[in-house]
N, C-alpha and C positions, 0 to 999 in steps of 0.2 A: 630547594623546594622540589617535590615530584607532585605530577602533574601527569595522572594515568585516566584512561579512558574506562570505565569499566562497562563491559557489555550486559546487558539484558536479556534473562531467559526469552524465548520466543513463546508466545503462549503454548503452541503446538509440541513444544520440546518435552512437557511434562505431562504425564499420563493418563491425569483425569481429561484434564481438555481435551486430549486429541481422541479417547475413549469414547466423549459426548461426541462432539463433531462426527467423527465415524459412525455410530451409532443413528445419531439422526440423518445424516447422507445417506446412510444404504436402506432406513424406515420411507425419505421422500424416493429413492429408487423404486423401492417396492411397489410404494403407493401407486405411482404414476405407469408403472408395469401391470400392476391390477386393473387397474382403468384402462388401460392401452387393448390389454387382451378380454375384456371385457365389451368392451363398444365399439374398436375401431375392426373392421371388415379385414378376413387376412387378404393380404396382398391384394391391397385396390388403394393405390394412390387417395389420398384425402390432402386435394390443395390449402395448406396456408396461408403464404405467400408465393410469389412467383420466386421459383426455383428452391421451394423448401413443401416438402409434401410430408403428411403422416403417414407411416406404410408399414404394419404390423407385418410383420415375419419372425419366424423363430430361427436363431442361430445355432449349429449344432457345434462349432468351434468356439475359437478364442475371438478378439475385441477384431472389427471389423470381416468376420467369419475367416479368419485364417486354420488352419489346422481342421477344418470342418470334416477330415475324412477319417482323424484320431478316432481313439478309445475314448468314451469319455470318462474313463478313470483315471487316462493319461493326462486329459483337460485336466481335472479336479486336480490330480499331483501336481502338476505344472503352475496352476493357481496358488496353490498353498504353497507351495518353494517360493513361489515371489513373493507373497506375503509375506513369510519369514524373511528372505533376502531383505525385503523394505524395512523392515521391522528391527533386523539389523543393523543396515546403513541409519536407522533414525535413531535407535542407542547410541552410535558412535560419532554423529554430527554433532558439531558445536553448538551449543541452547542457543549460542544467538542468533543463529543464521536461519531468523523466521520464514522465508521464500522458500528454503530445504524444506524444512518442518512442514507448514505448509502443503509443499508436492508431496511428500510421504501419506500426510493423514488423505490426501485425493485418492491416490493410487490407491490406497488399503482400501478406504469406502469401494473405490469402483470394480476392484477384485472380489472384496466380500459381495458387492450385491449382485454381481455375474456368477457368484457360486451358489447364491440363496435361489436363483433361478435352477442352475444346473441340477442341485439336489431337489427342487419344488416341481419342476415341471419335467427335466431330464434334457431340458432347454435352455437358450439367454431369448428371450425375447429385445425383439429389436425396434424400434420406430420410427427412427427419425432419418428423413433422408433429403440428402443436397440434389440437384438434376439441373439441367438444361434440355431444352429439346434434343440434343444430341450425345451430350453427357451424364451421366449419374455416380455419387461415388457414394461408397457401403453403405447400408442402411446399418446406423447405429443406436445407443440409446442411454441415459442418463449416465448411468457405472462408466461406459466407456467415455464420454466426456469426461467425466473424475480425471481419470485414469491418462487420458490427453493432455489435460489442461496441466495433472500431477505432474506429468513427464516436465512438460514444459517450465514448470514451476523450479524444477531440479535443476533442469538444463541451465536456465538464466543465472539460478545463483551459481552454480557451477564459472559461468562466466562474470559475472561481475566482482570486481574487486573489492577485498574483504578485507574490514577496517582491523587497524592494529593498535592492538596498547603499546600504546608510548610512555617511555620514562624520559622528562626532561632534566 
């Protein structure tokens, strides 16, 4: 008698799904970037909570303003190689390792909607910022969450162990 485990595509593994998902993440990106740069004051702290403020800035680099002294035609090339890169590595993951799948369609939303900015305004608009009385760290915004939480998402399956069909 065999006795085999058969895995399940991840929803994300197949094209339309992770198409819509992408689609709609980089549409709530936008949105909330329109309204951000519409109504919030640039750079004037707007308290939320304590130690989380709204603080419009525009970023002229990559995801927590790294590279901000580039070309920004180098930005743009540098975006779209990763997105290809991702776009790659998510062809060639296994359908069922939905955690992968998953971080892929984050990361692409949060790269597409940092370049809708780049070619929209010549900027990434940024808002969201962690602080302390003493500390502050990047002011970031929707796409780079994507993009963070993506990585993470990769990372873990990366680490957790991965089930195997068995023949008994």
């Amino acid at each position: 008698m065999t006795n085999q485990t058969i895995a399940r595509p991840a929803l994300f593994s197949r094209p339309l799904p992770i198409l819509i998902f992408i689609v709609i993440a980089v549409i709530l990106d936008q949105i909330v970037k329109i309204a951000v740069d519409r109504y919030l004051p640039l750079q004037e702290a707007v308290p939320v909570i304590p130690m989380l403020a709204l603080y419009r800035t525009y970023n002229l680099g990559v995801a927590f303003s790294m590279l901000s002294g580039m070309d920004g035609w180098f930005i743009v090339g540098m975006r779209l190689a990763i997105v290809a890169f991702v776009l790659y590595l998510w062809r060639r993951t296994a359908k069922d390792r939905w955690l992968a799948h998953l971080g892929y369609a984050l990361i692409i939303a949060g790269a597409i909607g940092n370049l809708v900015d780049r070619f929209t305004y010549g900027h990434v608009i940024d808002y969201i910022l962690f602080h302390t009385e003493t500390w502050s760290f990047a002011v970031f915004n929707l796409a780079d969450s994507f993009i963070t939480v993506g990585a993470g998402c990769v990372i873990l399956d990366e680490m957790l162990p991965k089930p195997k069909n068995t023949d008994h």
